[in-house]
N, C-alpha and C positions, 0 to 999 in steps of 0.2 A: 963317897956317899953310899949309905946303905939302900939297894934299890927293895922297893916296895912290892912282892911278889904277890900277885892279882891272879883270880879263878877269872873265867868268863863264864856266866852261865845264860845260856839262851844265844843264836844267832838271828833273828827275826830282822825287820823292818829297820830297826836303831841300831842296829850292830856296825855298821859299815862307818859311822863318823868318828864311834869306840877306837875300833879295829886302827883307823888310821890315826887317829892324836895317840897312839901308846905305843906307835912306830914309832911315831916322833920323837917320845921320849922314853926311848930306851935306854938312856944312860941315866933313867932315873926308878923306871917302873920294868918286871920283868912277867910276861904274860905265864903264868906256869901251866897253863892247861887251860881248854876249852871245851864244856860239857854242855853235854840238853838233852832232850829225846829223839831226836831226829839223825839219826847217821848220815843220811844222806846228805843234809845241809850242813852238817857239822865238819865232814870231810874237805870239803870243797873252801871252804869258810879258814879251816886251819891252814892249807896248803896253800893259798893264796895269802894271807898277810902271815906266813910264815909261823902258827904258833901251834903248840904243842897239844892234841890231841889227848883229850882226858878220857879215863874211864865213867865216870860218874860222880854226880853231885858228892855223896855220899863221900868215896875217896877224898872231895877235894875237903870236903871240913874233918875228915881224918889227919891231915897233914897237915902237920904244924910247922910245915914252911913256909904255908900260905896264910898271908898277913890279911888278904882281904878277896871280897868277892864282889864283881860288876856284874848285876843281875835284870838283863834287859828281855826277860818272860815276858807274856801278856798280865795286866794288869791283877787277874783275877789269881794267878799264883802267887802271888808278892809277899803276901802273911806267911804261909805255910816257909818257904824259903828263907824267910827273915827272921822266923822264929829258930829253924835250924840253926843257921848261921850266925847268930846270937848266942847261944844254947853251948854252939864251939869256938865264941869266941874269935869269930870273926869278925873284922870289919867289914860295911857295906856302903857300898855306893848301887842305888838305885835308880833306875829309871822310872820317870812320871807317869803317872799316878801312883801314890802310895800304893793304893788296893783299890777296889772299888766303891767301896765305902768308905766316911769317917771313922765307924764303930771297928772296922777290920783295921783302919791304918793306924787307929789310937791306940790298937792293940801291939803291932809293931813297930811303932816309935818307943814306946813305954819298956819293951821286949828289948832293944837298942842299949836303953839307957839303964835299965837292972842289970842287965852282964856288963855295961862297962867298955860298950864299943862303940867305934862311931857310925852313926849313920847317915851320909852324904848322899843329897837326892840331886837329880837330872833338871837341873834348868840353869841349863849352860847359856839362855840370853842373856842373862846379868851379865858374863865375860866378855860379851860383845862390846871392841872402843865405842861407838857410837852409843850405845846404852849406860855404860860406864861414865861416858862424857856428860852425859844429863843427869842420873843420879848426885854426879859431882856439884852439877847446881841446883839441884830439889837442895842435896843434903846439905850442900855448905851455905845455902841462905841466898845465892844471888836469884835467883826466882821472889823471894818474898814469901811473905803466908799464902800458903795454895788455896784460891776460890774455887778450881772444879779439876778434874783430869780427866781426858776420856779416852775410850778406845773401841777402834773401829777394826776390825778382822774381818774384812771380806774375800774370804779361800775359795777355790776350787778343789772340788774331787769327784771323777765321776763315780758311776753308780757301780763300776766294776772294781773300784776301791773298795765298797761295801759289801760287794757279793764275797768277799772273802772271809771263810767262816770265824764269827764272833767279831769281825771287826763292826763297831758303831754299833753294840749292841749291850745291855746293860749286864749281863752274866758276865761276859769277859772284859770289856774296857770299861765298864761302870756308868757309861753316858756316851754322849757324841761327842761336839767341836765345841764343847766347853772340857770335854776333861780330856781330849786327847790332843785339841791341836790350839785352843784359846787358852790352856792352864797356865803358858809357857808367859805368854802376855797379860793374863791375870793376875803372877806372882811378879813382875813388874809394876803392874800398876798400882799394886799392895806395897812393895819395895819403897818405892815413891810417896806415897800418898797414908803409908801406916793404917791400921784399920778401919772396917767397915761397918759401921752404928747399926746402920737400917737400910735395907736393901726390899724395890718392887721388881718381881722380873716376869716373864713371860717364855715359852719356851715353845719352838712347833717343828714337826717334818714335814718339810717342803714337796711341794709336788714333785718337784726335782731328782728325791730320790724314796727307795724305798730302803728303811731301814728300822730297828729297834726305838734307838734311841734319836734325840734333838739332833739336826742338823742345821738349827734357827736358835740363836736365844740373844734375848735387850734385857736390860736393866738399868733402869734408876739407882746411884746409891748416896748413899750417905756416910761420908766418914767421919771419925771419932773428934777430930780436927777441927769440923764445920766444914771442909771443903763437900761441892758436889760431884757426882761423876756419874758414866755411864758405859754402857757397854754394849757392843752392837759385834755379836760375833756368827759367822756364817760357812759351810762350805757347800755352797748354791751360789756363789757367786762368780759364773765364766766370766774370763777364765783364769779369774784368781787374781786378788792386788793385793802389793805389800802392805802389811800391816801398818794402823797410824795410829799412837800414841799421842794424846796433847796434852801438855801441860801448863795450866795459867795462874799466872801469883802475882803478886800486888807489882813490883817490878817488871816484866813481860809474861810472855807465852813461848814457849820451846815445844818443836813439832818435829816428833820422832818418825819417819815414815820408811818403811823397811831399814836401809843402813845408812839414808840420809837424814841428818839433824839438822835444823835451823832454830834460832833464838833470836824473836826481837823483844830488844831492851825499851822500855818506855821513856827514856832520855835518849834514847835513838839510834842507843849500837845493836848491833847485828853478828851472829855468830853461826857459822855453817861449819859443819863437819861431815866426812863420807869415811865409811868403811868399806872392807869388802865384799862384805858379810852378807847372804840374804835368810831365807825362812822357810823356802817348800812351799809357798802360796799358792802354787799352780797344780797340775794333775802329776807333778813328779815331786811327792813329797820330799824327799832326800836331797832334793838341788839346792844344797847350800854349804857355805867352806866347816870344814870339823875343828877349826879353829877355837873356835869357844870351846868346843868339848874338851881339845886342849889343856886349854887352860884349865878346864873344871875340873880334870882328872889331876892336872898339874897341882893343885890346890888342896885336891882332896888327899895326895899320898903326901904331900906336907903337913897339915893334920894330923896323919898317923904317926910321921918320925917327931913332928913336933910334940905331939900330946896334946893339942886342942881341938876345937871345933872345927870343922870346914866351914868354908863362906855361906854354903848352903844347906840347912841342917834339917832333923823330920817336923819340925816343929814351924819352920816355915812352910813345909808343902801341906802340914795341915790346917793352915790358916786358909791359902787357896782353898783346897777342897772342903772345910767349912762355908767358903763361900759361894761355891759351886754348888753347892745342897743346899743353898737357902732361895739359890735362883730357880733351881729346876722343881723345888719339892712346893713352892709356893707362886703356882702358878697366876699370875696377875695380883698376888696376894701381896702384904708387906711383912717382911720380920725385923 
């Protein structure tokens, strides 16, 4: 098998789940270099999962060895970087959020698909068995037609999370706990439920912390379907629970709750499933297995030798973030 030679650009907060699923599959993907601005964190970052110490972004879309680049910046570089690497013909896999805006990431998905590469985004829960296992009954019909779905996110992070410069702040991550840490479970509930007609939402910062952007936001929606649904996402909430997805259709209700599932059938069977898996709900973002990422790396350099799409493409994460801009910009309002 021809392995899939990958840049790393950025080592920050999300690196570390990266780092380890492309250990994993080193008989499939080979890490050629790892660049960013930081020496300091760059050094320590290669020398420990073992990978190769790049010169600079620049060099690596020079090299036409390297087939693709994993680009886990803060949200507000993501265009500049995607347009490069686009430009040389690279492939990308990105991490969540597109950009900080729709106008900036419409520009870089579009950027993607005129050069003729792929661009595979970061929402590795869909890889998760338990989530996977419930998709399998929205999509295959044993649910019924869906009357409502909802989702409840209530996280923990304290205020020293935010004191970190740009983090929870609209110039650099675009939004709060709707675009940095509900996106992941938004493009789920979208996944499920297919689009959203009309949406009322409300959005606030809590006493709790001081920060830029929402650390509060609900929503009422409306999908194209007829189903209803809602959204109650937070991280004010000590000291943090796994998230709960529901989902109810003419046939039963299936209750996603961190990596437990359960399903009751309205003729009276019943269906429990557990993974390993959890989400960072609590004050240590990163406490969760890099399993999925696995997989979604796994996926996405099949893709490349294949010649299609990955499972996760820019066209879905601009649907989330469409709908992330319709909650936060129309406060109490409807669109």
């Amino acid at each position: 098998m021809h392995k899939t030679r990958i840049a790393i650009v950025g080592v920050g907060l999300a690196a570390t789940p990266h780092a380890l699923a492309l250990n994993d599959l080193r008989d499939q993907v080979e890490v050629v270099s790892v660049v960013g601005r930081s020496r300091e964190r760059l050094e320590p970052f290669a020398h420990q999962y073992g990978f190769p110490l790049g010169e600079s972004y620049e060099r690596v879309l020079k090299d036409p060895g390297v087939d693709a680049v994993l680009i886990l910046t803060p949200p507000h570089t993501h265009l500049d970087l995607v347009l490069r690497a686009a430009a040389a013909r690279k492939h990308v896999l990105l991490e969540k959020p597109l950009d900080i805006s729709t106008s900036r990431a419409e520009l870089l998905v579009q950027a993607c698909y005129d050069a003729g590469v792929r661009l595979g985004v970061v929402f590795q829960n869909r890889f998760r068995p338990a989530v996977q296992r419930l998709a399998a009954l929205v999509h295959g019909g044993a649910l019924g037609p869906l009357a409502y779905v909802g989702l409840d996110l209530r996280w923990w992070r304290p205020q020293s999370y935010y004191d970190e410069p740009g983090r929870g702040t609209y110039a650099r991550d675009g939004g709060g706990v709707l675009m940095t840490q509900a996106i992941h479970s938004l493009d789920l509930l979208m996944w499920l439920a297919g689009d959203v007609s009309s949406v009322t939402g409300i959005t606030a910062t809590t006493l709790l912390h001081s920060m830029d952007a929402e650390d509060f936001a609900s929503a009422a929606l409306r999908f194209e379907s007829g189903a209803s649904g809602y959204v109650l996402a937070t991280t004010a909430a000590f000291p943090g629970f796994p998230e709960r997805i529901e989902v109810a259709g003419k046939n039963g209700t299936a209750v996603l709750e961190g990596s437990a599932l359960r399903v009751v059938f309205q003729d009276g069977r019943t269906d429990e499933f557990r993974d390993p898996s959890s989400s960072g709900f609590s004050a240590k973002p990163m406490d969760f297995s890099h399993t999925a990422h696995r997989e979604l790396i796994k996926d996405f350099c099949a893709a490349i030798r294949e010649d299609r799409a990955p499972s996760i493409v820019g066209e879905d994460a601009l649907r989330v973030q469409r709908l992330i801009e319709r909650i936060t910009l129309r406060h109490g309002g409807t669109s």
